[in-house]
C-alpha positions as CSV (number, residue, x, y, z in Angstrom):
1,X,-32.0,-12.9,-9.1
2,X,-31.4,-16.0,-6.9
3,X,-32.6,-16.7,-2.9
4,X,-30.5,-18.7,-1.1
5,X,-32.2,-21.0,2.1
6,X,-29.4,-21.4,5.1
7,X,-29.6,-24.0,7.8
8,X,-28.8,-26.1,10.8
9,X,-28.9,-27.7,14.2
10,X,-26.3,-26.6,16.1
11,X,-25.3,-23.2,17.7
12,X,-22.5,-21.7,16.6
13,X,-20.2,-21.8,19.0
14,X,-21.3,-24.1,21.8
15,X,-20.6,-27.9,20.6
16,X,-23.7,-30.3,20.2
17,X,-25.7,-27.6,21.4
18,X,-29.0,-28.2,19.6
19,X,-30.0,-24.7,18.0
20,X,-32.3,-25.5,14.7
21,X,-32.1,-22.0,12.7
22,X,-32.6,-20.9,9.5
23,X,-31.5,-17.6,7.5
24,X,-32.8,-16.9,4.0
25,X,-30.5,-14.1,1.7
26,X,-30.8,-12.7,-1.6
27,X,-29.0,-11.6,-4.6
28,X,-30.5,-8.7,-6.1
29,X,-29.9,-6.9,-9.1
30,X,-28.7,-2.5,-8.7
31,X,-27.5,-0.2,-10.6
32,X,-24.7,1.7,-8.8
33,X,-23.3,5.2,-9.2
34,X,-19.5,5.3,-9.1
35,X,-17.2,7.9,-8.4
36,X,-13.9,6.6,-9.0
37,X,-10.7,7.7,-9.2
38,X,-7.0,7.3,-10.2
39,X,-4.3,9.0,-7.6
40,X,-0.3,8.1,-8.4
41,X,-1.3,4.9,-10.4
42,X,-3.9,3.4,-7.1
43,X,-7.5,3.2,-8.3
44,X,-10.2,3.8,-6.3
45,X,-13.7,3.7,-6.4
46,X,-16.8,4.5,-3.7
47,X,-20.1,3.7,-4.4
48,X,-22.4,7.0,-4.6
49,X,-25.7,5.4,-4.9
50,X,-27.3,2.1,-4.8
51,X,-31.1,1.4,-6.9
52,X,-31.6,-2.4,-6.3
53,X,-34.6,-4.0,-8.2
54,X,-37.4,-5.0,-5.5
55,X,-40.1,-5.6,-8.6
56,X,-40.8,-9.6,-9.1
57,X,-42.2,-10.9,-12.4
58,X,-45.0,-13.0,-12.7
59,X,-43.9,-16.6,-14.8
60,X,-47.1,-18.9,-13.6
61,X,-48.5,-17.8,-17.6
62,X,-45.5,-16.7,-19.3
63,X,-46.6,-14.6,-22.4
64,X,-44.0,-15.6,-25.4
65,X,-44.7,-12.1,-26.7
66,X,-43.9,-10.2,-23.4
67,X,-41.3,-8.2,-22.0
68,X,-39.8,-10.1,-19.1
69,X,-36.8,-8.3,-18.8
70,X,-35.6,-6.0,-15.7
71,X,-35.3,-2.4,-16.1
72,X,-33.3,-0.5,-13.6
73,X,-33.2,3.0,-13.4
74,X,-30.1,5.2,-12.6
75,X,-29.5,7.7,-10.2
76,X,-28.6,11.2,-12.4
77,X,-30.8,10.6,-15.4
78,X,-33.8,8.3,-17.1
79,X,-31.2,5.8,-18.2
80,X,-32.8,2.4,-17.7
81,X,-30.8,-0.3,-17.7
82,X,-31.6,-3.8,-18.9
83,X,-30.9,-7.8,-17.1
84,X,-32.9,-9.6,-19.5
85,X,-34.7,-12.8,-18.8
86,X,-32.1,-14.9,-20.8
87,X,-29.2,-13.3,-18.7
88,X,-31.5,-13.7,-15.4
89,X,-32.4,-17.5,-16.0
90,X,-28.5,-18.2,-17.3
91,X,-26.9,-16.5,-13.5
92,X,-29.8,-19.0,-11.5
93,X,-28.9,-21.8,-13.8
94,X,-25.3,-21.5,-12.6
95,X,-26.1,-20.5,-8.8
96,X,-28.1,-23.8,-8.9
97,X,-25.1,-25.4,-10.3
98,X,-22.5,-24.6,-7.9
99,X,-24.8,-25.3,-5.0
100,X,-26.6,-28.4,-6.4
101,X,-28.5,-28.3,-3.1
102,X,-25.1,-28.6,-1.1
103,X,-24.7,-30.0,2.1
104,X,-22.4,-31.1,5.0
105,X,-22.8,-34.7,6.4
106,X,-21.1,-37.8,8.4
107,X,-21.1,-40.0,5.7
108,X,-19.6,-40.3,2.3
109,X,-23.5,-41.6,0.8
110,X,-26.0,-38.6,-1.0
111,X,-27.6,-36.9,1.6
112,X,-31.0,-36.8,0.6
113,X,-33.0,-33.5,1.5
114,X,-36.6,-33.4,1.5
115,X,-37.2,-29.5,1.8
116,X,-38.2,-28.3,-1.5
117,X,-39.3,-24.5,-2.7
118,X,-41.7,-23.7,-6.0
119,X,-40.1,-20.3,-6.5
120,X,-36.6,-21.5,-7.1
121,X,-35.1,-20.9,-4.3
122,X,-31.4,-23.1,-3.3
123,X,-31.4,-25.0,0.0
124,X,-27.7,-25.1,2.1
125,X,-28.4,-27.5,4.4
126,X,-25.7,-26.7,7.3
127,X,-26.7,-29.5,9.6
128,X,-23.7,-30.8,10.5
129,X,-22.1,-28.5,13.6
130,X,-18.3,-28.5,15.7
131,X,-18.7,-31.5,16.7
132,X,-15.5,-34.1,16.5
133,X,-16.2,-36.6,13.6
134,X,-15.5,-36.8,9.7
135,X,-17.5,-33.9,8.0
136,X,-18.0,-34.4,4.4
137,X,-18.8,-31.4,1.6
138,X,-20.5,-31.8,-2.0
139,X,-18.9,-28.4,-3.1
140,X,-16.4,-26.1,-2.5
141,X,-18.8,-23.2,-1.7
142,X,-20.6,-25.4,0.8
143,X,-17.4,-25.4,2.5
144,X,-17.1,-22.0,2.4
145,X,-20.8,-20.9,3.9
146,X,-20.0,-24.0,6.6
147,X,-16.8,-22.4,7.9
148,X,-17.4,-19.2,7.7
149,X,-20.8,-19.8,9.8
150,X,-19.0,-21.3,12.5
151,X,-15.7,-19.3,12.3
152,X,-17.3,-16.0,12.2
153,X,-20.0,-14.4,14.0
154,X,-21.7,-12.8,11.2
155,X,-19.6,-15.1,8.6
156,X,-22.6,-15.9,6.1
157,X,-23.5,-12.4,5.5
158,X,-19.9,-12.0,5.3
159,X,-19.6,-14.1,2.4
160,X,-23.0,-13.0,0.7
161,X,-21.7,-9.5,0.8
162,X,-18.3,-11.0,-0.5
163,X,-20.1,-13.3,-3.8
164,X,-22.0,-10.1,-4.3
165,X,-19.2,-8.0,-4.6
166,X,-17.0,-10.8,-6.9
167,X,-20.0,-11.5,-9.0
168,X,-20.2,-7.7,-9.6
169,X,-16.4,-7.9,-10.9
170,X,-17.1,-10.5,-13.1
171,X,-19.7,-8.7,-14.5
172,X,-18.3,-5.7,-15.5
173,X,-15.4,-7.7,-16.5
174,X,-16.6,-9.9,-19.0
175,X,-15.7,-9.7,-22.6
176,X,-18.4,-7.8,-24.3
177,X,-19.5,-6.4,-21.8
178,X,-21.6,-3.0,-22.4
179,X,-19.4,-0.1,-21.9
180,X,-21.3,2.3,-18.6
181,X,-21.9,6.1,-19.2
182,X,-20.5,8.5,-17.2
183,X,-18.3,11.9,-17.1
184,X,-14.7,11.6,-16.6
185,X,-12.6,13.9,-15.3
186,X,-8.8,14.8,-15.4
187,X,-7.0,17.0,-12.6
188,X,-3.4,17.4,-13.6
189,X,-1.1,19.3,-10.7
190,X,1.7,21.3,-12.4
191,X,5.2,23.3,-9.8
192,X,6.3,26.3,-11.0
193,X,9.4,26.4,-8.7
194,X,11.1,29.9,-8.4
195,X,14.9,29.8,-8.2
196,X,15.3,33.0,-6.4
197,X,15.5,31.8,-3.2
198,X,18.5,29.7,-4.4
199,X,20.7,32.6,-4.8
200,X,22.4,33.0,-2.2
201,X,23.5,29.7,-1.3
202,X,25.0,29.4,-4.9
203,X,26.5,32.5,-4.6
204,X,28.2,31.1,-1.5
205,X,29.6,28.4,-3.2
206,X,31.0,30.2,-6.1
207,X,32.7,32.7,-3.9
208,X,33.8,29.3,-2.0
209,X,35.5,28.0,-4.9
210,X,36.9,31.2,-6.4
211,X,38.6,31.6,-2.9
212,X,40.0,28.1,-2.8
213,X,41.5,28.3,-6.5
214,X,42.5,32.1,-5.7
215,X,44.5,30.4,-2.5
216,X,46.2,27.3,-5.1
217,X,46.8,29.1,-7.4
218,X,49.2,32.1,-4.8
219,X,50.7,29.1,-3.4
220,X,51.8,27.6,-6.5
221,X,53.2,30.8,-7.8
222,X,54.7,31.9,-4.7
223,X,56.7,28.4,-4.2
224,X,54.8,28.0,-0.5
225,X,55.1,24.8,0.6
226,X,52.2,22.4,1.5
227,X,52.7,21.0,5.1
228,X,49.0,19.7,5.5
229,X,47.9,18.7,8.9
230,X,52.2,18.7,9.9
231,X,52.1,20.0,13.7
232,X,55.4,22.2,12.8
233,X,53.2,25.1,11.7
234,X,51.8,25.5,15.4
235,X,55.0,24.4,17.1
236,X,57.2,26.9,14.7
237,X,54.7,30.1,15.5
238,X,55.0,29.9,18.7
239,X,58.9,30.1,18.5
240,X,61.0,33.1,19.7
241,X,62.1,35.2,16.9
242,X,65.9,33.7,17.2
243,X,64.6,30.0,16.9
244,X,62.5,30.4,13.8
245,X,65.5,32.0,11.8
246,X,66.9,28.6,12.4
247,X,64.3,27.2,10.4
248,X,64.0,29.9,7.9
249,X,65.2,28.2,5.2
250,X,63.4,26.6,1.5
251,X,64.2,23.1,2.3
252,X,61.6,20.7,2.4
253,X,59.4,19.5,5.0
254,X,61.2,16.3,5.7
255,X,64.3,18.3,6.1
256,X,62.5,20.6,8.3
257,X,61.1,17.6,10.3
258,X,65.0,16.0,10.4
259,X,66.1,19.2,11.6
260,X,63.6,19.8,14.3
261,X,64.4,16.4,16.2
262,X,67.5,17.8,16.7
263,X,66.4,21.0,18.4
264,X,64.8,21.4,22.0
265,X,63.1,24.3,23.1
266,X,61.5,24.8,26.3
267,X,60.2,28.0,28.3
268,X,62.6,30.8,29.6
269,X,62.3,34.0,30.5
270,X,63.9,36.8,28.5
271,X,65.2,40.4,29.6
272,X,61.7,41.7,29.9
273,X,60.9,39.4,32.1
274,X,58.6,37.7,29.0
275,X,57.4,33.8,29.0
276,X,59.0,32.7,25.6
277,X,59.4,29.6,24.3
278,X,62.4,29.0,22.5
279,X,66.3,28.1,23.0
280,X,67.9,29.9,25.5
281,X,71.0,29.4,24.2
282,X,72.3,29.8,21.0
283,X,73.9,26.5,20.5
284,X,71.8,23.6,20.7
């Protein structure tokens, strides 16, 4: 479609280091094979097999009668499909506009280039190196091929592969654009989850619950009274059988509280000669 003339004096990372090069590249037009696909609402799409269009038409006696369109073929059938000339000359047209022979200079005047190609070809003139001073752009894309020459090694084919790639976007995404055959295919995953498993740790929980209101409901109906974390329960079963009738009474657990402050137990032996803790005497 387009050839694109790079150039310059300078190496690219030694300062006024006087290199002259030159590097040519092309845009060519392909037909791609796509496999894409869509996983959890991410797209994604690998290229399966490139055809790019080598063939280059004759225009030094354009024939108004023939066929100067370029036919690409496809990789999995005869499908042929068609840049015509009026696309072709409209995408060199606007290369030629954006680049408008572009170039980077010390001054704010025209820079005037004198290198000139028959075959249509667009001339970057990257003269202008590292080097301190004022550098000056006519476009923005100049800008981009100057920096990205001298801020990557491989930065212009970088950014060739990069406008190849947008211009491909814009392609396919343009309003009226023709639609591209191809198969399309749908994998939906279904789980068939068997409860079985889940069983037995329901089952424990039922019999969990039917235990806990089983236990509410005998203490309700039996009058027990709740004494929650009180440490009287553990202090009054380890009591001697005397000191606990003391206790063994329906009032509540504040009373039983008040009433214990004014009881003291400690360790005695009995007749058997038997470690108890209790009251030794009767009377407090």
């Amino acid at each position: 479609m387009i050839r694109l003339i790079f150039m310059g004096t300078e190496l690219q990372d030694t300062p006024d280091k006087l290199n002259p090069w030159a590097s040519q590249c092309s845009l060519q037009a392909c037909a791609n094979t796509l496999s894409a696909s869509v996983t959890n609402g991410t797209h994604q799409e690998n290229i399966t097999h490139s055809v790019l269009n080598h063939t280059v038409i004759d225009m030094s006696s354009p024939d108004p009668a023939a066929d100067y369109g370029v036919y690409i073929a496809g990789n999995t059938d005869d499908t042929a499909y068609l840049l015509g000339m009026e696309a072709l000359l409209s995408i060199r047209g606007w290369f030629s506009a954006i680049f408008t022979n572009g170039s980077a200079t010390r001054t704010t005047s025209d820079f005037t280039l004198s290198v000139t190609d028959p075959d249509r070809a667009v001339v970057v003139n990257l003269t202008v190196g590292i080097s301190s001073g004022e550098t000056f752009f006519d476009t923005d894309i100049v800008t981009a091929f100057y920096w990205n020459y001298y801020e990557y090694a491989n930065g212009i084919n970088m950014l060739m592969s990069d406008l190849a790639i947008s211009m491909t976007t814009a392609f396919r995404g343009f309003n009226g654009a023709v639609e591209t055959n191809g198969k399309s295919i749908t994998v939906e995953s279904y789980v068939h989850v068997r409860w079985g498993f889940a069983v037995l740790p329901i089952a424990a929980v039922v019999a969990t619950l039917v235990f806990l209101l089983a236990a509410m409901t005998m203490t309700h109906t039996s009058g027990t009274q709740v004494w929650k974390s009180s440490a009287l329960v553990s202090f009054l079963h380890g009591l001697d059988h005397q000191t606990k009738e003391r206790f063994d009474t329906n009032d509540s657990l504040a009373a039983k509280k008040k009433q214990a402050k004014a009881v003291k137990v400690k360790l005695y032996t009995d007749d058997r000669d038997n470690s108890i803790l209790g009251v030794e005497k009767a009377a407090c």
